[in-house]
KOLNUFI-34500 format. One record per residue (C-alpha): x, y, z. Coordinates in steps of 0.2 Angstrom, whole numbers, plus 5000, padded with zeros to 4 digits. Example, Ala and Ser with C-alpha at 12.3 -4.5 7.8 and 13.67 -1.06 7.14 Angstrom:
<martors>
(martor (5062 4978 5039)) (martor (5068 4995 5036)) 
</martors>
This chain:
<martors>
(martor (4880 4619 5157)) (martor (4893 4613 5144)) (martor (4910 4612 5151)) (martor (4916 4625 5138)) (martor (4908 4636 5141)) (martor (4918 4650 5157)) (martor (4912 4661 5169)) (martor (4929 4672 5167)) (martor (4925 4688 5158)) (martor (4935 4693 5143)) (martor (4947 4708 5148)) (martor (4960 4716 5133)) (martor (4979 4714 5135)) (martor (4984 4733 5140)) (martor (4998 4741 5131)) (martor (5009 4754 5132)) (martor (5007 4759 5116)) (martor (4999 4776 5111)) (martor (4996 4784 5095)) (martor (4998 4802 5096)) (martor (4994 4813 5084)) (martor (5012 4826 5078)) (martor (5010 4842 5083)) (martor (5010 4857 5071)) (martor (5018 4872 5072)) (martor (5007 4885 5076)) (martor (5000 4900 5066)) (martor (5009 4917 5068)) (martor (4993 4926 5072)) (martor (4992 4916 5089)) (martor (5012 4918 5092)) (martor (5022 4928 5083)) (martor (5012 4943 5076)) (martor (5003 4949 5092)) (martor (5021 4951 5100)) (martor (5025 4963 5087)) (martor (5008 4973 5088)) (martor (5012 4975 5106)) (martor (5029 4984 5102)) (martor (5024 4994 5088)) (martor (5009 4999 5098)) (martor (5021 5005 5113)) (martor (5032 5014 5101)) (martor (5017 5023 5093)) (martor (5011 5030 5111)) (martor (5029 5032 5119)) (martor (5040 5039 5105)) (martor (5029 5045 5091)) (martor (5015 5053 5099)) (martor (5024 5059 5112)) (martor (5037 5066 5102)) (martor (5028 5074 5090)) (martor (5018 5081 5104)) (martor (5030 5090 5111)) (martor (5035 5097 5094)) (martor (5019 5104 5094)) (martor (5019 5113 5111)) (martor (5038 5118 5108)) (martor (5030 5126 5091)) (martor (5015 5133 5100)) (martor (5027 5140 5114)) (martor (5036 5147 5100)) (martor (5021 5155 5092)) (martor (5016 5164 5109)) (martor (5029 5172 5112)) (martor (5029 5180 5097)) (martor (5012 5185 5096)) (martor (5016 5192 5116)) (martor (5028 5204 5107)) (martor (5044 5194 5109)) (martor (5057 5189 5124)) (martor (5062 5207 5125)) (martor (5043 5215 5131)) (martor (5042 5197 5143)) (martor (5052 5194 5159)) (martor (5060 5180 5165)) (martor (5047 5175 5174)) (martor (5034 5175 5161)) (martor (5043 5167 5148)) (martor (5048 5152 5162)) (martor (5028 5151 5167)) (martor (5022 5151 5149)) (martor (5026 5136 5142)) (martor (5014 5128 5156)) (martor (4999 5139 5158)) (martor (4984 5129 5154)) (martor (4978 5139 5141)) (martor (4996 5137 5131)) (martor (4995 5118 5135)) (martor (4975 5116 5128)) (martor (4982 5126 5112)) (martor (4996 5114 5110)) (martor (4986 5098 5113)) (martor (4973 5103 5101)) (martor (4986 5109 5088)) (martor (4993 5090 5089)) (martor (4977 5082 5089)) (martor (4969 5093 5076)) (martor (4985 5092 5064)) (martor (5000 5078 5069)) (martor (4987 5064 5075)) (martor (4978 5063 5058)) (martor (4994 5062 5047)) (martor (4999 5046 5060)) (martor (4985 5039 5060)) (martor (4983 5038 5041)) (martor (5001 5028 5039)) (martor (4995 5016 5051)) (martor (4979 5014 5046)) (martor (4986 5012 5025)) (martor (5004 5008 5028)) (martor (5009 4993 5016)) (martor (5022 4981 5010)) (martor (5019 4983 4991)) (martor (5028 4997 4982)) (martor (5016 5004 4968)) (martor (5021 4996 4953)) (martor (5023 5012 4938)) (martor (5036 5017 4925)) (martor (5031 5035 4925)) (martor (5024 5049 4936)) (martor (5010 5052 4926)) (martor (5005 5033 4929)) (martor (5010 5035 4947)) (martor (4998 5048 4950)) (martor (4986 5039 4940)) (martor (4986 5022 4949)) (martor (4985 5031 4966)) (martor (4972 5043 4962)) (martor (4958 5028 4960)) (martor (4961 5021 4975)) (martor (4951 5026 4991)) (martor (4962 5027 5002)) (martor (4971 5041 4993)) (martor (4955 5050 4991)) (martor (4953 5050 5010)) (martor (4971 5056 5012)) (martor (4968 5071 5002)) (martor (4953 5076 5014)) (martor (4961 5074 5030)) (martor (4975 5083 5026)) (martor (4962 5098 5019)) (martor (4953 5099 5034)) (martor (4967 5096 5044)) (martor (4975 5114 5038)) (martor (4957 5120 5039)) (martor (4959 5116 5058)) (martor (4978 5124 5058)) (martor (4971 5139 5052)) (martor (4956 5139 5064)) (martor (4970 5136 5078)) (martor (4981 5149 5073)) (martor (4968 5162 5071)) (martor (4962 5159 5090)) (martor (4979 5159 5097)) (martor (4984 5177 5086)) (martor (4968 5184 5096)) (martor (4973 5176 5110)) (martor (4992 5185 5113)) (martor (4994 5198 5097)) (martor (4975 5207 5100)) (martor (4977 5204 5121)) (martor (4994 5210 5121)) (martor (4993 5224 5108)) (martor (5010 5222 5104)) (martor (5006 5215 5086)) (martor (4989 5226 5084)) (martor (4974 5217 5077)) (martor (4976 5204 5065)) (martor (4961 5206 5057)) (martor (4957 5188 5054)) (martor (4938 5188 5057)) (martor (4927 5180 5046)) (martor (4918 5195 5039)) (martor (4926 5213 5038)) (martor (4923 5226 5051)) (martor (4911 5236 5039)) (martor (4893 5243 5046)) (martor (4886 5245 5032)) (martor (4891 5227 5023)) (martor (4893 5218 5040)) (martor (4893 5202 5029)) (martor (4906 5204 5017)) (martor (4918 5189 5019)) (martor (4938 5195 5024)) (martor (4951 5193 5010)) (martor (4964 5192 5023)) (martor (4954 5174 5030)) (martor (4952 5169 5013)) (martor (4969 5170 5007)) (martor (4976 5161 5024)) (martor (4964 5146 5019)) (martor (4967 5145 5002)) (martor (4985 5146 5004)) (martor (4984 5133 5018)) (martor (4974 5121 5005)) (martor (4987 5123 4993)) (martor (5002 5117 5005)) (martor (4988 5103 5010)) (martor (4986 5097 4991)) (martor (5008 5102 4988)) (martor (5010 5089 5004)) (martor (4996 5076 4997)) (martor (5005 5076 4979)) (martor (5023 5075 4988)) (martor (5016 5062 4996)) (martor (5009 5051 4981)) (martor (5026 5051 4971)) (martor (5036 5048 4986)) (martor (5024 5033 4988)) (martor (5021 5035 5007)) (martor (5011 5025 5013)) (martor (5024 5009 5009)) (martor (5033 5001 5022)) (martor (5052 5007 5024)) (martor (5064 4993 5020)) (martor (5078 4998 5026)) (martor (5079 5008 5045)) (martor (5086 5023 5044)) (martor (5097 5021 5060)) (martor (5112 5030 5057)) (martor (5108 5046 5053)) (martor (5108 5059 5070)) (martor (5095 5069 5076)) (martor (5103 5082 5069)) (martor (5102 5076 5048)) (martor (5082 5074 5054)) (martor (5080 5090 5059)) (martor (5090 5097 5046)) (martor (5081 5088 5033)) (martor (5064 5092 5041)) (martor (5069 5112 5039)) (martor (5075 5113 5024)) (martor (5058 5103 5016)) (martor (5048 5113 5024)) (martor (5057 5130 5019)) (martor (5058 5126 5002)) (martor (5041 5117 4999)) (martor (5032 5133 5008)) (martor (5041 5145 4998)) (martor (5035 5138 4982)) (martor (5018 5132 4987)) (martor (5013 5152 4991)) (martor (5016 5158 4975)) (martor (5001 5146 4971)) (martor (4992 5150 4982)) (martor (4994 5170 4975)) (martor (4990 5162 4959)) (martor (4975 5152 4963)) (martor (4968 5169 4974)) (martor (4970 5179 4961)) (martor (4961 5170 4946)) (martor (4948 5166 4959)) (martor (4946 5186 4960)) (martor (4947 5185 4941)) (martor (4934 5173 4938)) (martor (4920 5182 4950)) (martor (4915 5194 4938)) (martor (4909 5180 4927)) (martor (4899 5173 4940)) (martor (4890 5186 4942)) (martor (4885 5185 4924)) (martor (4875 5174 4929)) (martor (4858 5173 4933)) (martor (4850 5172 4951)) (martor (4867 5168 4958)) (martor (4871 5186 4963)) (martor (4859 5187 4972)) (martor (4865 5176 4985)) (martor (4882 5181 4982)) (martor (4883 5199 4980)) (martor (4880 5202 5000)) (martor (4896 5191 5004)) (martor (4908 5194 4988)) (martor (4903 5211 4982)) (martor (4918 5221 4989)) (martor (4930 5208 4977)) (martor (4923 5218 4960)) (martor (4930 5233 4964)) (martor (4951 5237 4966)) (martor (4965 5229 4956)) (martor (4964 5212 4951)) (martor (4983 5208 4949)) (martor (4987 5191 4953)) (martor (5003 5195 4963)) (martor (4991 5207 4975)) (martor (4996 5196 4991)) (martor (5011 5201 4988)) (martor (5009 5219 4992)) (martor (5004 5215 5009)) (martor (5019 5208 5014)) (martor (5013 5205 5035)) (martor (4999 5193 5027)) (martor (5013 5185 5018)) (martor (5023 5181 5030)) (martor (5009 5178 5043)) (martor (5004 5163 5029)) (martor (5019 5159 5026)) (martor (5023 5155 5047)) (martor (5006 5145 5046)) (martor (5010 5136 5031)) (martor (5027 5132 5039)) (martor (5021 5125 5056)) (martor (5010 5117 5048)) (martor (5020 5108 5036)) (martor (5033 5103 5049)) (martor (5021 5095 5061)) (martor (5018 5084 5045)) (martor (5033 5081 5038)) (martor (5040 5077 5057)) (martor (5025 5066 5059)) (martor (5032 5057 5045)) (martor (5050 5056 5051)) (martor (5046 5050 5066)) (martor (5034 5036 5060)) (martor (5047 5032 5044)) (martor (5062 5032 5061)) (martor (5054 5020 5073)) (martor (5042 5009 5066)) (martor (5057 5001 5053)) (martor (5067 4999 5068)) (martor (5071 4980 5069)) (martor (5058 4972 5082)) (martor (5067 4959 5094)) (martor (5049 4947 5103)) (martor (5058 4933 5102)) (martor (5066 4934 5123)) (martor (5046 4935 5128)) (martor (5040 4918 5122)) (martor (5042 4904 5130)) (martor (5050 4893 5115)) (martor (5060 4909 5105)) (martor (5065 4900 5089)) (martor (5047 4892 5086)) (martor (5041 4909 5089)) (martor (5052 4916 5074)) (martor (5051 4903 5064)) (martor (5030 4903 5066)) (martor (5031 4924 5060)) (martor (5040 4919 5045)) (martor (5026 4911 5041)) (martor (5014 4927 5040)) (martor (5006 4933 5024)) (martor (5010 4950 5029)) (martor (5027 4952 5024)) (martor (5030 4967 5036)) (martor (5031 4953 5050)) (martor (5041 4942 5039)) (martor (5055 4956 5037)) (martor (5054 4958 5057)) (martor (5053 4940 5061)) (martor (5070 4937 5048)) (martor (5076 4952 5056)) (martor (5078 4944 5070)) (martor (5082 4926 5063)) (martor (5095 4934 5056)) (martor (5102 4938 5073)) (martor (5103 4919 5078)) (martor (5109 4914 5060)) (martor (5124 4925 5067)) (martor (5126 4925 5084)) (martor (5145 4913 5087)) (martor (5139 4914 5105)) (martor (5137 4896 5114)) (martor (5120 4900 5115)) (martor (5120 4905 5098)) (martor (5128 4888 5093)) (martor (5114 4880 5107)) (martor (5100 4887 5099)) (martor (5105 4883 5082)) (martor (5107 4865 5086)) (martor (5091 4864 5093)) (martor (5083 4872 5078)) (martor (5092 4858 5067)) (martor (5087 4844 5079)) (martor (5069 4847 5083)) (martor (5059 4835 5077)) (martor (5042 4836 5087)) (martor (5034 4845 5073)) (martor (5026 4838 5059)) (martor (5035 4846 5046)) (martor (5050 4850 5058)) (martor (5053 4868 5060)) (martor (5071 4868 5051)) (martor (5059 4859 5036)) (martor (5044 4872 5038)) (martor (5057 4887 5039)) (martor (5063 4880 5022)) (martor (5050 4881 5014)) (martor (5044 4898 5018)) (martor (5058 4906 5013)) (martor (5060 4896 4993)) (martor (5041 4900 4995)) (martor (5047 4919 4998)) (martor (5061 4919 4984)) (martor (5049 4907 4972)) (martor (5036 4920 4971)) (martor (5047 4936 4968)) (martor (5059 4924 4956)) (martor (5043 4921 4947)) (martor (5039 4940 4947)) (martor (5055 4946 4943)) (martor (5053 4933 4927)) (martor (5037 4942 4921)) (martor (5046 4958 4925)) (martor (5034 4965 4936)) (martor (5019 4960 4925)) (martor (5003 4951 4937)) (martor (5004 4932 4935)) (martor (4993 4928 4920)) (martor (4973 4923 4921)) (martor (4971 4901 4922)) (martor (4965 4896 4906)) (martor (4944 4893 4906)) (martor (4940 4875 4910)) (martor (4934 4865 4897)) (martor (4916 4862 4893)) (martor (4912 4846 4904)) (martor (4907 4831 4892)) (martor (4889 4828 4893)) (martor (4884 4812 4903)) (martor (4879 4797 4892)) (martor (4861 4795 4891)) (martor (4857 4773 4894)) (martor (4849 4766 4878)) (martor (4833 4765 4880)) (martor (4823 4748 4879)) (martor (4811 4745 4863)) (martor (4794 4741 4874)) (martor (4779 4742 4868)) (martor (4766 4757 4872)) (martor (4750 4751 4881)) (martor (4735 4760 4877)) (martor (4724 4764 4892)) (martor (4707 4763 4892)) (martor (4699 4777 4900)) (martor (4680 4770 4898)) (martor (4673 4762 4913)) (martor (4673 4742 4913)) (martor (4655 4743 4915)) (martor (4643 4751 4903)) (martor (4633 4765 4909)) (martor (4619 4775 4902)) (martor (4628 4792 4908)) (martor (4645 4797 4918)) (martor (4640 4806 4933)) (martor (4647 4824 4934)) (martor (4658 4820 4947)) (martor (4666 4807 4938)) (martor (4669 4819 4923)) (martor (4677 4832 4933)) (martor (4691 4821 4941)) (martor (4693 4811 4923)) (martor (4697 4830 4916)) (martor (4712 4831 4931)) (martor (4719 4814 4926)) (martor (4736 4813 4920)) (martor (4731 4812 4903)) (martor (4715 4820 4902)) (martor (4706 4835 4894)) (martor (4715 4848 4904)) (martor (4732 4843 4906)) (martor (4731 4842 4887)) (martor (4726 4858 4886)) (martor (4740 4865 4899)) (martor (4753 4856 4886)) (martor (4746 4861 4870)) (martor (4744 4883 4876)) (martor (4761 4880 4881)) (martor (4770 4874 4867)) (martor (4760 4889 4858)) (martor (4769 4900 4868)) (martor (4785 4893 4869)) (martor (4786 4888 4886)) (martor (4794 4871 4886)) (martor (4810 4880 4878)) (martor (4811 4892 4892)) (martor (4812 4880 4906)) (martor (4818 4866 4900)) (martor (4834 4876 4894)) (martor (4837 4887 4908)) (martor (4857 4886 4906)) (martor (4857 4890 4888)) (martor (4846 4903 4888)) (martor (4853 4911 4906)) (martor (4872 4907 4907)) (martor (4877 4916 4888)) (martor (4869 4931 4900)) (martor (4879 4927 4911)) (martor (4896 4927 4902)) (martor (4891 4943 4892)) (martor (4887 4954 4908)) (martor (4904 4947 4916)) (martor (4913 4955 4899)) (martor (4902 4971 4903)) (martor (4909 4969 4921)) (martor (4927 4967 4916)) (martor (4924 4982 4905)) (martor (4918 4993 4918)) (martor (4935 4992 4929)) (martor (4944 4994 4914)) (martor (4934 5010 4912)) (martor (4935 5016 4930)) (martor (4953 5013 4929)) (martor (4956 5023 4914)) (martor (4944 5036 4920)) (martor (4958 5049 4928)) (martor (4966 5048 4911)) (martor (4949 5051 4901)) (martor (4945 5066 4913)) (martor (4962 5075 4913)) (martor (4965 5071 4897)) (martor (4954 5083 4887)) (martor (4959 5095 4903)) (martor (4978 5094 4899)) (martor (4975 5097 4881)) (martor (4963 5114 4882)) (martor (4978 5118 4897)) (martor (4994 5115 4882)) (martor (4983 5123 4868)) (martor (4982 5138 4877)) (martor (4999 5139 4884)) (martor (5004 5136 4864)) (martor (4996 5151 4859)) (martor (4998 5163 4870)) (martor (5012 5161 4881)) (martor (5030 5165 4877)) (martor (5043 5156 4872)) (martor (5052 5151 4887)) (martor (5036 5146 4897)) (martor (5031 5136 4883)) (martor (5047 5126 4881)) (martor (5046 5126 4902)) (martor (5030 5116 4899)) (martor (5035 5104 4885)) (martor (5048 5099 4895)) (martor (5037 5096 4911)) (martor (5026 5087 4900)) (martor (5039 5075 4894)) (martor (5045 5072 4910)) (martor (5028 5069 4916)) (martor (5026 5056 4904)) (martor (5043 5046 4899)) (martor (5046 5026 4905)) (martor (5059 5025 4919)) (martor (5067 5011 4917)) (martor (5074 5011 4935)) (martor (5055 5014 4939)) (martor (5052 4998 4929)) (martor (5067 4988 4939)) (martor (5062 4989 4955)) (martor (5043 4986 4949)) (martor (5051 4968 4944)) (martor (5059 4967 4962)) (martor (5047 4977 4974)) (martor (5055 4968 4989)) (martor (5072 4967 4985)) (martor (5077 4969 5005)) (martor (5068 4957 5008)) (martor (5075 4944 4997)) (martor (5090 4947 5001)) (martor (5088 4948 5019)) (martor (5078 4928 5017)) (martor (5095 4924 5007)) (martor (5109 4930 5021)) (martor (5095 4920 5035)) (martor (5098 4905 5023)) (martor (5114 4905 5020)) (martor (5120 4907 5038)) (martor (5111 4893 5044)) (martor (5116 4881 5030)) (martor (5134 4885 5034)) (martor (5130 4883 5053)) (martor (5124 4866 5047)) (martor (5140 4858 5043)) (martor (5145 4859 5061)) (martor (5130 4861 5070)) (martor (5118 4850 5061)) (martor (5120 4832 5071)) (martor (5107 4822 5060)) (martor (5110 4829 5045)) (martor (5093 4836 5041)) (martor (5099 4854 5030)) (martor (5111 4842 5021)) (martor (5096 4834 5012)) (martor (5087 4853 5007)) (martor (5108 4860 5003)) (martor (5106 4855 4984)) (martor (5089 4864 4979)) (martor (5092 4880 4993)) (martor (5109 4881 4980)) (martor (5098 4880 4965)) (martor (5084 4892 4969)) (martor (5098 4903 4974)) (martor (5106 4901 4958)) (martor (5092 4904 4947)) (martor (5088 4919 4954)) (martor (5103 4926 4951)) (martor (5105 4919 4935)) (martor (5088 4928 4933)) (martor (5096 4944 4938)) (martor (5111 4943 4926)) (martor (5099 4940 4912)) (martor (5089 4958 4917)) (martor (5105 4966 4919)) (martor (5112 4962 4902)) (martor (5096 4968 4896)) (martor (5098 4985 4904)) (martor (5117 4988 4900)) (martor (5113 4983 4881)) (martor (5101 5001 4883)) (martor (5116 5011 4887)) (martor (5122 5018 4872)) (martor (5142 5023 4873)) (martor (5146 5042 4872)) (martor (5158 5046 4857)) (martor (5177 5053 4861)) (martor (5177 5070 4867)) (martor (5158 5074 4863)) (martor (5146 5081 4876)) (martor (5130 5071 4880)) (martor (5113 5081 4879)) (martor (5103 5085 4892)) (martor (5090 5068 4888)) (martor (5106 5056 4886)) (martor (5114 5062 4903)) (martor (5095 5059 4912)) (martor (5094 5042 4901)) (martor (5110 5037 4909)) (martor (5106 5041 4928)) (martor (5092 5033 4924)) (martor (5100 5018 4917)) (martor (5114 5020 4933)) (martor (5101 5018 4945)) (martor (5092 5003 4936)) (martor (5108 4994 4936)) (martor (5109 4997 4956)) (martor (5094 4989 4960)) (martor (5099 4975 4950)) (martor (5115 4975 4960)) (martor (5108 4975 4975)) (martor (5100 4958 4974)) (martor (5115 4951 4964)) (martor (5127 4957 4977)) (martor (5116 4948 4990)) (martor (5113 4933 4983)) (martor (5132 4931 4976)) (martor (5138 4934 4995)) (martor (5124 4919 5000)) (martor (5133 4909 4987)) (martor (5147 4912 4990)) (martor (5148 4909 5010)) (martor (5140 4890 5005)) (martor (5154 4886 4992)) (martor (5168 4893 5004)) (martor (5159 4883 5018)) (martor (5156 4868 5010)) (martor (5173 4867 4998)) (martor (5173 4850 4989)) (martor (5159 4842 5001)) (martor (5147 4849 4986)) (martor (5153 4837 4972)) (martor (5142 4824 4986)) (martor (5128 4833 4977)) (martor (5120 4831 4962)) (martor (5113 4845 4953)) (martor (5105 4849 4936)) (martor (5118 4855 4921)) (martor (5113 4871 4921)) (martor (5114 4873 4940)) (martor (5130 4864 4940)) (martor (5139 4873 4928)) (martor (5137 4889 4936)) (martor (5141 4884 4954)) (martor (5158 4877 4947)) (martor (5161 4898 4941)) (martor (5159 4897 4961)) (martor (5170 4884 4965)) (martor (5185 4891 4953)) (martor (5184 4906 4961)) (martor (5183 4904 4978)) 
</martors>
């Protein structure tokens, strides 16, 4: 053995060192937004359900005690034991589930943060009628008043018919007649249509309030007592005008039978049910005459209407309540910081909520927390760097909508047609001929022999395969496949893009031609005053808002300026609370991006004053100029909203900062607007 050679193994020095990985801030769906499902879903069982459960016994307790004949024919004791007999409590529990539960449950299901983006009602209605979801409203809240009615029928038989106070309301479905036992009740059919009417008055209310979008801005300090105000005075007035018609639409349905019957085979099937309609007065206003029907549709259209509308109030009331998760995680700023993140921007306006809380708070545990947020540096990015970025990515986006004035960013250019790949030159060789013969003379090829020759390569039937093909033109078929497929391609993507276009369009094409025969007739044979009536409905229908326009260009105004008071806060925090100076190095473009926006803002509000035309000395504006001008009033204060918010951003870092800005260096244009800023404050 060579002396060199050791028996000691080799071993590695050991070391401390390690190399771990940074950690990352997690998603909000893993921290931030369950947190918040938990508390909406606890207010939606514990305050709005229950709530408007209650409304509904309360109006189902009502409702029997009138049908009973009243607190005079009850005693005390009936009228304390009433409200919780299980008869009265199944009534009222299928009432809410039958008529509050489905209104709810459709602003959960399609609540969103986008606002529609329309100038005019016509194009409000339009936009919201080709979407599905709308559709689907319209049918619950049909056979939601289908199920009112059904409900309201049962209990009148249930106290007016038992009690005979109130006599027999005479609400079956066929009329007590022995010798037409089929013919359908008028009485029935008057409560339904009436009660479809309120259904599509509420739907269409509805649409232009645009419901289904998230409230901004909570509601908090109005009292119990402006809800309930509010909720009674909707429902009278919206009743009151949705029975007329329903008169209307139950009279010219009586108007149009006769013509139906006109028809062949059809009476025949509808003669047994419908006869009784031909005969007596078909005056529209006939409901009118019997004025205990009236007012029984009336009351149903009522309760109705106010289970929904409070429905509404109540989910409007509690689910834009700020949301406060924070206190439950384990690390609360991380948690905030992580739901800022979210692409739903419901749970970013919750999680700046709150952030704005902290941003705030002049607590010393305010000041502790803030410190910490500016410190932490065990994420990669940090969470005072991640936070940033969010909210310039926030206020980037709607900056760059605001820019295109509400318009969808534009389509990316088509990519450019791919050079084709050099083909290598190919070397000059020459061809060698191959004999096919066999080497050796025979007298005669065996079969056998000729057979395989024939499925060579280059023998008789491959020949033949070649030559059949390029009399049919195959070789062009496969060999180019793109150029014969892809301009298919491109054409049935045009007819695609052509097809939405149409489906989109397709409200307008139908109701159209419909609005037309509707404005001829009314031109020719109603009066004067009815026609103008129309024209003007018509115009107002159909004229650009230029308020709705503005806030199309800023569809989350509270929102922006909510990330821009956040933002501000903390920068100004910084200067004291900040012990590495890590927001000192974002300072300059967070003041840039604010100041952009705003210039942005100052831009469109020239442009909307310059629409306002001044009034002359002493003379009256019209009746158009005074609607122009509110128009114009309430463009400008959406515009001021978000100038307003981002000036009081600014501000608060220029008086914060002072002469520590000229440390900075910012572009000309950003420059010389902060020094209008600095001269002021």
């Amino acid at each position: 053995m060579s002396r060199s050679t050791t028996t000691t193994p080799l071993r590695a020095i050991p070391s401390a060192l390690t190399n771990k990985a940074s950690l990352t801030i997690p998603p909000p769906a893993q921290t931030y937004e369950p947190l918040v499902k938990s508390v909406l879903r606890h207010r939606l069982t514990s305050r709005i359900f229950l709530l408007s459960a209650a409304f509904c016994w309360f109006q189902t307790v009502v409702l029997s005690i009138w049908g009973l004949g009243g607190a005079s024919k009850l005693g005390f004791g009936d009228i304390f034991l009433l409200p919780i007999r299980p008869w009265l409590l199944s009534v009222a529990f299928a009432h809410w589930l039958c008529v509050a539960v489905p209104v709810v449950v459709l602003r959960k299901i399609y609540l969103t943060a986008s606002r529609t983006n329309t100038t005019s009602p016509s194009k409000t209605w339009h936009s919201a009628w080709v979407k599905t979801e709308t559709q689907r409203a319209l049918l619950v809240y049909c056979v939601s008043s289908i199920l009112a009615t059904v409900l309201h029928v049962m209990l009148a038989y249930t106290t007016e018919a038992r009690s005979g106070q109130r006599g027999d309301p005479r609400l079956t479905v066929f009329v007590k007649s022995k010798k037409h036992p089929h013919y359908l009740n008028g009485r029935l059919l008057f409560l339904l249509i009436s009660q479809l009417t309120i259904a599509c008055g509420f739907f269409v209310r509805n649409v232009m309030l645009d419901r289904f979008v998230f409230r901004w801005t909570a509601s908090s300090n109005r009292s119990v007592v402006g809800y309930v105000l509010q909720t009674v005075l909707v429902v009278s007035v919206f009743t009151t005008v949705c029975l007329p018609v329903a008169s209307l639409v139950f009279g010219a349905l009586r108007t149009l039978l006769p013509i139906l019957y006109q028809l062949p085979i059809l009476p025949v099937f509808l003669r047994p049910f419908t006869a009784h309609f031909l005969r007596g007065s078909f005056s529209i206003l006939l409901p009118l005459y019997h004025f205990q029907l009236f007012f029984r549709a009336w009351s149903l259209g009522a309760s109705t209407l106010a289970v929904w509308e409070a429905s509404e109030v109540l989910f409007d009331a509690f689910v834009a309540e700020p949301v406060r998760v924070s206190h439950q995680s384990s690390d609360p700023t991380l948690t905030l910081v992580s739901g800022v993140a979210s692409p739903d921007r419901i749970f970013k306006f919750f999680a700046l909520s709150e952030l704005l809380e902290l941003a705030t708070n002049e607590s010393p545990a305010g000041c502790a927390r803030r410190s910490d947020l500016f410190a932490d540096q065990k994420y990669s990015p940090t969470i005072w760097g991640h936070l940033c970025r969010e909210i310039l990515l926030l206020l980037g986006q709607d900056y760059q909508l605001l820019l295109r004035r509400g318009a969808p960013p534009p389509l990316p250019p088509p990519a450019a047609p791919s050079a084709p790949a050099p083909q290598p030159a190919e070397l000059p060789t020459t061809p060698a001929k191959l004999i096919n013969q066999p080497i050796f003379k025979s007298s005669k090829p065996s079969p056998i022999r000729s057979v395989i020759d024939s499925f060579a390569a280059d023998g008789s039937f491959p020949k033949a395969v070649d030559e059949g093909a390029e009399s049919v033109h195959l070789p062009e078929l496969f060999k180019g496949v793109e150029n014969a497929v892809l301009p298919g391609l491109e054409k049935g993507k045009g007819e695609i893009k052509r097809g939405v276009e149409g489906a989109l369009g397709a409200v307008t094409d139908v109701t159209k031609p419909l609005r037309g025969g509707i404005t001829g007739v009314v031109n020719a044979y109603a009066p004067t005053p009815l026609n103008d009536a129309f024209k003007k409905w018509g115009e107002w229908w159909d004229t650009v808002r230029v308020g709705r326009a503005v806030e199309s260009s800023l569809p989350y105004r509270e929102l922006d300026v909510l990330a821009v008071k956040v933002l501000s806060h903390l920068v100004c925090a910084s200067l004291t609370e900040d012990r590495y100076g890590v927001v000192q190095r974002d300072t300059p473009k967070i003041l840039e991006a604010l100041l952009s926006f705003l210039s942005a803002v100052e831009e469109y509000q020239v442009e909307i004053n310059a629409l306002a035309q001044p009034a002359s000395d002493g003379q009256l504006l019209t009746q158009k100029e005074m609607e122009k001008k509110e128009d114009i009033e309430k463009a400008s204060m959406v515009l001021g909203f978000v100038a307003d918010g981002l000036k009081e951003g600014i501000t608060n870092l220029v008086r914060t900062f002072g002469d520590k800005l000229l440390a900075f260096k910012f572009p000309p244009r950003t420059a010389k607007k902060l020094q209008g800023f600095l001269d002021y404050c």
